[in-house]
Every structure is written in structure tokens, then in C-alpha cells.
N, C-alpha and C positions, 0 to 999 in steps of 0.2 A: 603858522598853525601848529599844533601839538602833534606830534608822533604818533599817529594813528595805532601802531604796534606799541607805542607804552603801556603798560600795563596789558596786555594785549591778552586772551585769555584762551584756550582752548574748549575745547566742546568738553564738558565730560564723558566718561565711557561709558558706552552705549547710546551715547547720543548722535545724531549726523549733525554737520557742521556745515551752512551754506554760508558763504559770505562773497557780497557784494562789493566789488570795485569799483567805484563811481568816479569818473572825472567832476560829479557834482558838488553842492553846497556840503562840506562836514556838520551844517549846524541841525539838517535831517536825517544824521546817522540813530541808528538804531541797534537793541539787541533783545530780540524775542526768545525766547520758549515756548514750544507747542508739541501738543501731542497729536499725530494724523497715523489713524489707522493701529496704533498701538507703538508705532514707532516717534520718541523723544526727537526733537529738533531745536537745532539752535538757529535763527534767520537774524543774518547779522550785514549791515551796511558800515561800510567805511568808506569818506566822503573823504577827495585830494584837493577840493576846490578848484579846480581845475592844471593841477600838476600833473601836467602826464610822466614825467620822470619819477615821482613818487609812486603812482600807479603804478608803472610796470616794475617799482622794486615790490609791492604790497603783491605782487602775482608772484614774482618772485620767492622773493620770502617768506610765502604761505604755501608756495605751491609742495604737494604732497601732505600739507598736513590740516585740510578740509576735503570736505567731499567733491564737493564742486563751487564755481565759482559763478557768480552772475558778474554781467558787465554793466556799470548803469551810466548815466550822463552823456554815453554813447551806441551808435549799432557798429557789432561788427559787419554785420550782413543787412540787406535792404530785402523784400522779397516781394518782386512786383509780378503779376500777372504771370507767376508760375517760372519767372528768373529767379534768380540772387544774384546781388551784386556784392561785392566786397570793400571796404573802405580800406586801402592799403595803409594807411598812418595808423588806422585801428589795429590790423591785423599786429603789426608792429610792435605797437605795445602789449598784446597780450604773448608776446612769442616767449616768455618768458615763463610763464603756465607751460609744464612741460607732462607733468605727472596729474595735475586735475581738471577736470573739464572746463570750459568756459563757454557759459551760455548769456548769449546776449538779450535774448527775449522774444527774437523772430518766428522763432518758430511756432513758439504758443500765443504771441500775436496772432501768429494768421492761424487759427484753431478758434482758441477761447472767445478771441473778441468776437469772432461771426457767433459762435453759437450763443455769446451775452446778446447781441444783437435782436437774433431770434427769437430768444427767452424774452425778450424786452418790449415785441411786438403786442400782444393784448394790453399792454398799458398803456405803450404812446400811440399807437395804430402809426407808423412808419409815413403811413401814403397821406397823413397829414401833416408831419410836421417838415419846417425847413432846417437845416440841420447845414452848419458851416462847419467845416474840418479843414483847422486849421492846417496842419499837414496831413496828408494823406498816405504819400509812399512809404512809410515807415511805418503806417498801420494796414497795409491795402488790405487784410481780411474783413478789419472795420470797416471801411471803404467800400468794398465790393457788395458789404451784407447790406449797406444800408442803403445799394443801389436795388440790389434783388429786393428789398423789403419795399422799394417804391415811394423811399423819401427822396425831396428836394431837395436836393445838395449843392453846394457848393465846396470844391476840393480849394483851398487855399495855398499850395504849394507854390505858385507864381508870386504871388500879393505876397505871404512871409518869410522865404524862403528864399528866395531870386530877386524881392523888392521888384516885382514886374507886377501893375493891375489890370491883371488879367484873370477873371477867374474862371477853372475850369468847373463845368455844370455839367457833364454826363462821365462816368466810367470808362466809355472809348476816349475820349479825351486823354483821358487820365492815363489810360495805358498805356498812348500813344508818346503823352509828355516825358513817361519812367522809360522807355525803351530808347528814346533818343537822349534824356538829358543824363540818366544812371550815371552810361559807362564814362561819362565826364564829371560827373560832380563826385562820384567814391574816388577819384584820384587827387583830391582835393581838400584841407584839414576839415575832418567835420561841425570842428568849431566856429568854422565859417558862414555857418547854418543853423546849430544849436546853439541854445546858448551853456555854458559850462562858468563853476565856480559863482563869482560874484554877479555874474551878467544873470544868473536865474531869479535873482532876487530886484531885479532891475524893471521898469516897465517901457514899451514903446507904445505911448498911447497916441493915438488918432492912424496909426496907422491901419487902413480897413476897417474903423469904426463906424464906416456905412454896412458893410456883413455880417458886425454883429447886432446892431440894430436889427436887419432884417432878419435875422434866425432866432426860430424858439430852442435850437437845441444847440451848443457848443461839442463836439465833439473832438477827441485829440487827446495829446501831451499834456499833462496839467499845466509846465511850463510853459509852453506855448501859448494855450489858453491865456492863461494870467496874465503871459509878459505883452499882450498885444490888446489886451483888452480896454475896453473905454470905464468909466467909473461906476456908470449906471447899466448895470444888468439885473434890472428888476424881471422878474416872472420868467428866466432863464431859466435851462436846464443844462446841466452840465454833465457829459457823460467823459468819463474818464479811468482812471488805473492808480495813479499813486497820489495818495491823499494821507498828509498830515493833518495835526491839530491846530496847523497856525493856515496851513490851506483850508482847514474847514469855515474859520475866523474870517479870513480874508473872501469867502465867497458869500458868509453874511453878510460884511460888511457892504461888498459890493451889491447886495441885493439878490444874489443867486436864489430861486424860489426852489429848486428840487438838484441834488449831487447823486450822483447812479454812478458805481463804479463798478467795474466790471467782473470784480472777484468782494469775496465778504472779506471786513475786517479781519487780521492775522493779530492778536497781541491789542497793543494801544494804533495800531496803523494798517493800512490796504499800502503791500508792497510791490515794489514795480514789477513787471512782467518776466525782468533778468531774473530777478530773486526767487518767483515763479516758477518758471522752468528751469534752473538751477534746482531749485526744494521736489520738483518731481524728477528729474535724473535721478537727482542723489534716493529717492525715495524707491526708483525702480533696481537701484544698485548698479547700474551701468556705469561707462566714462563715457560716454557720447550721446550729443543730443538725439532724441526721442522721435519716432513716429509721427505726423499729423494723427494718424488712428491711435496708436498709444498714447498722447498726450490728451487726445476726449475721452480713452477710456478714464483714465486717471482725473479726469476733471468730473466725470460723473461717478466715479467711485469714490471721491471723500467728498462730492457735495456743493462744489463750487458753483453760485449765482450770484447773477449780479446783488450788490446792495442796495438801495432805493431811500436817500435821505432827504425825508421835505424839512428843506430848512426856514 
């Protein structure tokens, strides 16, 4: 792949500078201009295909001369039922970020998604629909909200994750599965679990295409979604976070009836949640990730709702 720093370009002055380090696909990089709140941004993705040696020279390399940094294609942190866990291989690579912050998305996961959730309840009424997530412990605030809101769920962390069909259907469940399986599985490559670089573009079909049949609502990772999905999801609904223009293609194509994403389009794309909460640090002027309480204030002061696209 090309030198992601080729040509590589700085913020202008006056502008803040977020940029995302992805162990993902380069071919969904990005580079936005926005204005929020009167303040100029630049919201920028660089995608290592799954080099993590690259990666952590691009933290490196940048570090001290962006604002902050988001982590994408990986969590540093998991955040189950009021733990954290840490993924040691992750921590690893970002040890190299010395001077700028690095936010991996966890913490305005469990914020933003409950409160999109919320927001989201007069449209689907929750207590009707079934709603498969395909992982859960990496979004547990999605997870929790759409237990409080009184959907049927099914958590898929077993079935795509662990390759075990079992799936879990209530929230105690769920808890119970993150407190014993965590502190074994962050010691372990995340890779092992996500998929990273070319595997994102990859599919495993039939695997649980009995759970998405029976679910009106896909909830999760776009990746995830996608990469496990059966070909016919007609009259789905897909609730998710980072959405391009060949992910919006690929959810016609498959039949997807309605795409809700959990923040409004930024530029030409809806950026991942690292990107997120990297663009509100940087926007509050701090080095360090943000409050639960100051990350809603900041979601309801520039305006952030979910999107709603019937496709």
C-alpha cells in the first residue's frame, strides 16, 4: 500500500486536526472539513490495512502535531457493565502517542449510543421489534439501552465472536458472559475477533443466518453486520455508526429497507465513534478523554441525532 504520510498534509491554522489510526481497510480513508460551533476542523482517517507496525509509526509520527487521535479497526478499552477492560496488544501499539490523546470510541459508545437508542424509541417502539447484535461487549451502552427500552434481543457475542451457537437473550446474561470471558479474551490479539485490513471486505455467510432471518433490526459494527450476513435482508433495518457510500450500495443491494446511524452525516460520510470522540476532546481543548456527562453535554450542544435513511 502507499505511504499514508505521502503527501501527508497538516491542518491549516486555526483549524483542529483529528486523525484516525485504523488498523482498517485504506480504501475507506477519508479527509473532511467542518465547521462545529464556529470552530474549523479537519476529520481525517488513515487506514494501515491491517499493519499494526505501520500504525504505531503513524502515532508516532503524528504524535504532537494533531489534536488528538482516534483509534479505528480496534478498542483500546472494552466497557462492560461499569468495568474496563484493556486489550494489552492494543495498549502496545498506541504507546507511541506520547504527546496527543488517543481515543478509541468507548467512552461515547456507552453515552451517544444509549441516548440514539432513546431518541429512536417513537419510531420503532423498541418493545416490538427483534433486534440481533451481532457483538455486544464493545457497544454495551447500545446493548443495555435496548434492553431498558424492552426489545428482543439477541447478543451475538458467542455465535460471531467465540464461533459457539449459543446465543445470549437477556442483559444478565450478557454481563455475566463480559465479567468472566473479558479478562481472558483482552489478553489476546484482537484480531482474533475483528476482522482488520482485507478480512473487512470479506464475507462469512451462513454463519447465524438463522438470527438474521428472525430479526427486524441488525444492530452493531457495520463490519460485523456485513461480514456475517446472509444475501437476502429484505425489510431490515440496520442500526449502526460508520457508513460509507459503497456501505450504503452494499445495503441496497442486499435489500436493506431502512440505515439509522447513530450520529448525522459529517462531510460525504457518518464517522466512527473513535473519530467522534477524538473531534469532541479536541473541540473541548483538553488531552484526555471526556466525562460520560460532558460528552452528552457536547452531543446536545452541536446537535447530534441519529440519521434515519429508507433506502
Amino acid at each position: 500500500m502507499t505511504d499514508p504520510l505521502s503527501g501527508w498534509q497538516p491542518a491549516p491554522a486555526g483549524f483542529k486536526h483529528v486523525v484516525s489510526v485504523s488498523l482498517g481497510n485504506s480504501k475507506r480513508n477519508a479527509r473532511e472539513e467542518i465547521n462545529v460551533l464556529g470552530q474549523p476542523f479537519i476529520l481525517e482517517r488513515l487506514g494501515t490495512d491491517g499493519d499494526s507496525a505501520l500504525a504505531a509509526r503513524l502515532f508516532r509520527e503524528l504524535d504532537g502535531r494533531v489534536d488528538a487521535f482516534g483509534l479505528g479497526g480496534a478498542d483500546l478499552y472494552v466497557i462492560a457493565g461499569r468495568r474496563r477492560y484493556t486489550f494489552g496488544n492494543v495498549r502496545k501499539l498506541v504507546a507511541n502517542a506520547k504527546l496527543t490523546p488517543v481515543l478509541d470510541g468507548s467512552g461515547l459508545k456507552n453515552t451517544l449510543e444509549r441516548e440514539a437508542v432513546a431518541q429512536l424509541d417513537p419510531l420503532l417502539n423498541w418493545r416490538t421489534q427483534r433486534v440481533l447484535m451481532v457483538s455486544a461487549v464493545d457497544r454495551f451502552g447500545m446493548a443495555e439501552a435496548l434492553a431498558e427500552h424492552g426489545a428482543d434481543v439477541v447478543y451475538g457475542d458467542l455465535i460471531f465472536g467465540l464461533n459457539v451457537d449459543r446465543p445470549i437473550r437477556n442483559i444478565g446474561t450478557l454481563r455475566r458472559v463480559a465479567r468472566l470471558a473479558l479478562p481472558v479474551i483482552t489478553t489476546l490479539p484482537q484480531d482474533w475477533f475483528y476482522p482488520t485490513g482485507e478480512k473487512q471486505e470479506q464475507s462469512v455467510e451462513g454463519k447465524g443466518t438463522r438470527y438474521y432471518s428472525w430479526a427486524d433490526v441488525l444492530a452493531g459494527d457495520t463490519h460485523y453486520v456485513k461480514r456475517y450476513a446472509p444475501r437476502d435482508l429484505r425489510g431490515k433495518t440496520v442500526l449502526t455508526q460508520t457508513i460509507t457510500e459503497a456501505d450504503r450500495t452494499w445495503m441496497q443491494e442486499h435489500g436493506v429497507a431502512r440505515l439509522i446511524t447513530t450520529t448525522p452525516r459529517m462531510g460525504k460520510r457518518n464517522f466512527a465513534t473513535n473519530v467522534l470522540e477524538a473531534f469532541f476532546v479536541a473541540l473541548s481543548g483538553k488531552r484526555e478523554a471526556l466525562s460520560e456527562q460532558e460528552y452528552l453535554d457536547y452531543i446536545r450542544q452541536v446537535g447530534f441525532k441519529p440519521e434515519i435513511n429508507e433506502l
